[in-house]
C-alpha positions in Angstrom: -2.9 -2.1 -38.6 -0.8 -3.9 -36.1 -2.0 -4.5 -32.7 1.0 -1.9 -31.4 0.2 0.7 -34.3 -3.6 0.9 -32.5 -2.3 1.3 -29.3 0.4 4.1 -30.0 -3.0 5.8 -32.0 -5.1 5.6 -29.4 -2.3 6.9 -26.9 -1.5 10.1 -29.1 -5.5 10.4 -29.4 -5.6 10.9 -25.9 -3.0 12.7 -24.9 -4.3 15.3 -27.7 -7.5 15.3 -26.1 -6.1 15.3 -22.6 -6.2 18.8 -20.1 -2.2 19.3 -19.8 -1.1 16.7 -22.4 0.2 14.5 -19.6 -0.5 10.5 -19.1 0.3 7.6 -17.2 0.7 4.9 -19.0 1.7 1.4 -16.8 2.8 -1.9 -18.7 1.7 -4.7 -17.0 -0.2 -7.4 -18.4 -3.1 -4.9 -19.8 -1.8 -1.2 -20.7 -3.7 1.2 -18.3 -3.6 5.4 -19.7 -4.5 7.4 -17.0 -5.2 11.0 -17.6 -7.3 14.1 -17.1 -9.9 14.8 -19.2 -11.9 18.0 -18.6 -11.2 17.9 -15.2 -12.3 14.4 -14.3 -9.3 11.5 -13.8 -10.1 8.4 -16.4 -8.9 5.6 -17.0 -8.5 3.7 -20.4 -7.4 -0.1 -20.5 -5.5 -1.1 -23.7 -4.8 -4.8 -24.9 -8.6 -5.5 -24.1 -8.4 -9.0 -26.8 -5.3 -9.9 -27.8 -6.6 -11.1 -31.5 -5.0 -9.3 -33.7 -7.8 -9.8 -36.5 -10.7 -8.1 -34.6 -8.5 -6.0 -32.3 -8.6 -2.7 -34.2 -12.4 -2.9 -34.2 -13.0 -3.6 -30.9 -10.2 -0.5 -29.7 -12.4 1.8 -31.9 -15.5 0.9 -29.7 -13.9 1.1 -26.8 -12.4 4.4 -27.9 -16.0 5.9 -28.7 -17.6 5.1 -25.5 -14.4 6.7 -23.8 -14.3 9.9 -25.3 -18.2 10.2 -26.1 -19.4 11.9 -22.5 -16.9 14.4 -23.4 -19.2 16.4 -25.7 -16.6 17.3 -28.1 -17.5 19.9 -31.3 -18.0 18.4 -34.6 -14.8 20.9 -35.7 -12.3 18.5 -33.2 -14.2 14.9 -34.0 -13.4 15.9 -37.7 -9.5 17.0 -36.6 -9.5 13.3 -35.3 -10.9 11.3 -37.5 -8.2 12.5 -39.8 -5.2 12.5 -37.5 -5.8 9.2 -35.8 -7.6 6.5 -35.8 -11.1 6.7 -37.8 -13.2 7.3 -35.0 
């Protein structure tokens, strides 16, 4: 996948998992996504490497970690491994 392919991913992934379905998302030399997520405000920074031949793997990583204090049911992991990216 292209490096702005990922990113959209990721950026639907969250928004799905967001509280109201709302995000921030500022383009500056990193993209930030700001949202809330049960409750709490994070933060998620996009465009972490800029290689697109490793970039995919190392979103992924970063993607678990994010979303992995959430405790989320094995019936929504399963809805997004097959919606977005394989998580």
């Amino acid at each position: 996948m292209k490096v702005s392919q990922v990113n959209r991913s990721v950026i639907n992934l969250l928004r799905y998992l967001s509280d109201d379905g709302e995000l921030l998302i500022k383009k500056r030399p990193h993209i930030k996504v700001t949202g809330k997520f049960q409750g709490i405000k994070r933060v998620l920074t996009l465009c972490h490497s800029p290689m697109e031949s490793y970039y995919e793997r190392e979103i992924r990583s970063i993607v678990r970690r994010f979303i992995e204090p959430m405790n989320l049911d094995d019936k929504t992991l399963k809805k997004i491994n097959k919606k977005f990216i394989q998580i």
